[in-house]
C-alpha positions, 0 to 999 in steps of 0.5 A: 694217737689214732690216725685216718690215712687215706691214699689221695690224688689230690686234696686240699684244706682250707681255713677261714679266709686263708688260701687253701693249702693243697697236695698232689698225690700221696696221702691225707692223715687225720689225727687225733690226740688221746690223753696219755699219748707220749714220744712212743706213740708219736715215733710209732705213727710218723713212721707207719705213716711215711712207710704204709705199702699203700701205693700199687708197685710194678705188678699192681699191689700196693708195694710202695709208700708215700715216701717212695713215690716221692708224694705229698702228705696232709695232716689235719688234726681231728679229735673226732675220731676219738668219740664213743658211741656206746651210749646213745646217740652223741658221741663222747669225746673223754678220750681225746687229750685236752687242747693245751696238751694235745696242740704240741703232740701234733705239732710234734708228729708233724715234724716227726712225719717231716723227718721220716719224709725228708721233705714238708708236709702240708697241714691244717691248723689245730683247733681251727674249723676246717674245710677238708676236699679230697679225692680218695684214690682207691678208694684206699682208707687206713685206720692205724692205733698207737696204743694198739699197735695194729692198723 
């Protein structure tokens, strides 16, 4: 899985004619599912997720994490950050797991975050053409990798 954690002080994502579904501040993640993505990668990334150090503590480093500051989470699927760009000029996407596949892992990483959190995220929905407002705080942007383990 790959995942885009950014550090917000608020969004808010909006599908067809549905309300839009908002947070305050706290952090907006955007996931992609990859062939061969499994249970590992799913505890792996809930956990970094809830636990990154992305919020700045007493003496003004990042020292706290979402979980700590007691903030809001967004997940939004995007199987675009799994596109290749080696050749030529239209990204490929052979990487990303297929729909059927991919649809329950993210369902499952959203309960895997809701674990880790101790309260409910806000979500987009899989495969649906989404409007996505945001405003980075920081700006603060975090790029985290199941497979290679590294943010």
């Amino acid at each position: 899985m790959r995942a885009v954690i950014q550090r917000v002080s608020s969004a808010s994502v909006e599908i067809g004619e549905t309300a839009a579904r908002r947070i305050g501040r706290g952090v907006v993640v955007l996931v992609a599912v990859e062939s061969g993505d499994e249970r590992a990668d799913i505890e792996w990334l809930a956990k970094k997720i809830v636990g990154l150090r992305l919020f700045p503590g007493p003496g003004g480093r990042m020292d706290v994490s979402v979980k700590d500051i007691g903030g809001d989470v967004l997940v939004v699927s995007q199987f675009t950050l799994l596109g290749v760009t080696r050749k030529g000029t239209r990204p490929s996407y052979h990487r990303s797991a297929d729909p059927a596949g991919a649809a329950p892992l993210y369902e499952r990483l959203i309960r895997a975050v809701e674990s880790e959190l101790g309260m409910s995220v806000a979500t987009g929905e899989f495969g649906a053409q989404m409007m996505l407002s945001l405003t980075n705080e920081g700006p603060v942007t975090i790029i985290l990798d199941s497979k290679r383990k590294e943010i």
